[in-house]
C-alpha positions in Angstrom: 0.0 0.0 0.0 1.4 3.3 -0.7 0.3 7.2 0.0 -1.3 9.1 -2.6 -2.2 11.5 -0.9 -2.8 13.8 2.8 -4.3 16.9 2.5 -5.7 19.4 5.2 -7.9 22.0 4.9 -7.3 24.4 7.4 -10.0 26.5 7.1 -12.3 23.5 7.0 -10.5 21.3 9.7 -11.0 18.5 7.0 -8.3 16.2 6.6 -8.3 13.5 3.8 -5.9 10.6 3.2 -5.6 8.3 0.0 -3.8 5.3 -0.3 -3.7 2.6 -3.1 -2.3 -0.7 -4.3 -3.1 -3.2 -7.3 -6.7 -3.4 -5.9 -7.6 0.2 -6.2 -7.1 3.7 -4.1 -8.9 4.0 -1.3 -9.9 7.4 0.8 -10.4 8.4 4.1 -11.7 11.8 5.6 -11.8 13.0 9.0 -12.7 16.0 10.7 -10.4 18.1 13.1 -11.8 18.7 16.5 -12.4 22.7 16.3 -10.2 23.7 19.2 -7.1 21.7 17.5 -8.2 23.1 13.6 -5.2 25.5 13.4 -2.7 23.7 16.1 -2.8 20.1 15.4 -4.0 18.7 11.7 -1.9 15.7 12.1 -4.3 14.3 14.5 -6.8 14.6 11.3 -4.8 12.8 8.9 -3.9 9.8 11.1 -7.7 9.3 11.6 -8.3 9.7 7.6 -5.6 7.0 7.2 -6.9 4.5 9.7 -10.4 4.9 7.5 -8.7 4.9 4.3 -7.3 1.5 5.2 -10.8 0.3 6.6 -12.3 0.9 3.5 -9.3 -1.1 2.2 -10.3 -3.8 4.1 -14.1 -3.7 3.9 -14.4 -3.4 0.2 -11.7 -6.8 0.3 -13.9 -8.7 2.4 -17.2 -9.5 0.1 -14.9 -10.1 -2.7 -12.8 -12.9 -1.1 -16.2 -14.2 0.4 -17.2 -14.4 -3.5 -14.2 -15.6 -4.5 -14.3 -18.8 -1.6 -18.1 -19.4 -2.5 -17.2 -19.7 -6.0 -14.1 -22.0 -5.2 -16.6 -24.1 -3.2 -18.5 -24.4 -6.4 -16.1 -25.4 -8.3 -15.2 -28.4 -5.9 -19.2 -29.4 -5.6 -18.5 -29.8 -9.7 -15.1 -31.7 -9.2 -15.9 -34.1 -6.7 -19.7 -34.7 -8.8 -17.5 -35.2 -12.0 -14.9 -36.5 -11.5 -13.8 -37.7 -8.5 -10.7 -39.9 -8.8 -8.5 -36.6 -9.4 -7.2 -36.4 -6.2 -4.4 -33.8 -6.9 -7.1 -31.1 -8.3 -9.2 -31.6 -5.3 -5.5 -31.2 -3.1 -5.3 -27.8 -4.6 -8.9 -26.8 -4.3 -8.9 -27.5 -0.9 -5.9 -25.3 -0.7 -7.7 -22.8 -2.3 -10.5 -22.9 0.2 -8.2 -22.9 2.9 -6.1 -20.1 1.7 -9.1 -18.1 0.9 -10.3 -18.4 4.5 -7.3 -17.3 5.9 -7.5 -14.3 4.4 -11.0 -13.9 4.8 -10.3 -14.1 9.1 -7.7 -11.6 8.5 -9.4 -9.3 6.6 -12.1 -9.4 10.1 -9.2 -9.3 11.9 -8.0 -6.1 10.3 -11.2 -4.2 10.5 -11.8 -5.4 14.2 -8.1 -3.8 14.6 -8.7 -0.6 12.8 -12.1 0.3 14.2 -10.2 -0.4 17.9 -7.4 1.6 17.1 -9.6 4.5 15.6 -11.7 4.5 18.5 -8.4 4.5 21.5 -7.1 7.1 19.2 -10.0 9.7 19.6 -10.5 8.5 23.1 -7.0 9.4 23.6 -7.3 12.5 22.0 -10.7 13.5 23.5 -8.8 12.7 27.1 -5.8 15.0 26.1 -8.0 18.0 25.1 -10.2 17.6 28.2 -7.2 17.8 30.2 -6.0 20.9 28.0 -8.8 22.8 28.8 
């Protein structure tokens, strides 16, 4: 994954992050808190990024949940058709478990992000309560 871009807006408090890969760029847009809107607009883009990558990750999941249901298919059709071919049904179960994998880590991911974007504005929320 690689930065495309972080912008902030200072007069808007509106920070936005993109980031992208083979799969496509993905964006992310968060909103300064207005007593840090002219002191601190870092705090904006690292929330942007943390949504930039959760939309990463939540436009991953239903396509590898696709991709396994269609990989399950395709072994209903093997093992109906022709089931002495023990190697293709070696790899297909690969597939499936491979696919899996990646689907538990894409969960894993989000569950991350979404905890770390919600510390983070806890955290920050605490510090500003305590700058007051």
């Amino acid at each position: 994954m690689k930065f495309i871009l972080a912008d902030y807006n200072p007069n808007t408090g509106i920070s936005r992050v993109k980031i992208g890969n083979k799969y496509g760029t993905y964006e992310g847009i968060a909103k300064v808190h207005p007593e840090e809107k002219h002191k601190n607009h870092l705090a904006g883009c690292h929330i942007a990024e943390i949504r930039a990558y959760l939309n990463f990750f939540k436009t991953q999941l239903p396509k590898k949940k696709a991709a396994l249901k269609e990989i399950e298919k395709l072994k209903k059709d093997i093992i109906v058709n022709c089931y002495e071919n023990k190697d293709v049904m070696k790899r297909i179960n690969l597939a499936i478990r491979n696919t899996t994998n990646e689907i538990e880590e894409l969960k894993m991911n989000i569950q991350e992000a979404q905890d770390a974007l919600a510390n983070y504005l806890k955290t920050r929320e605490e510090f500003l309560n305590k700058t007051k």
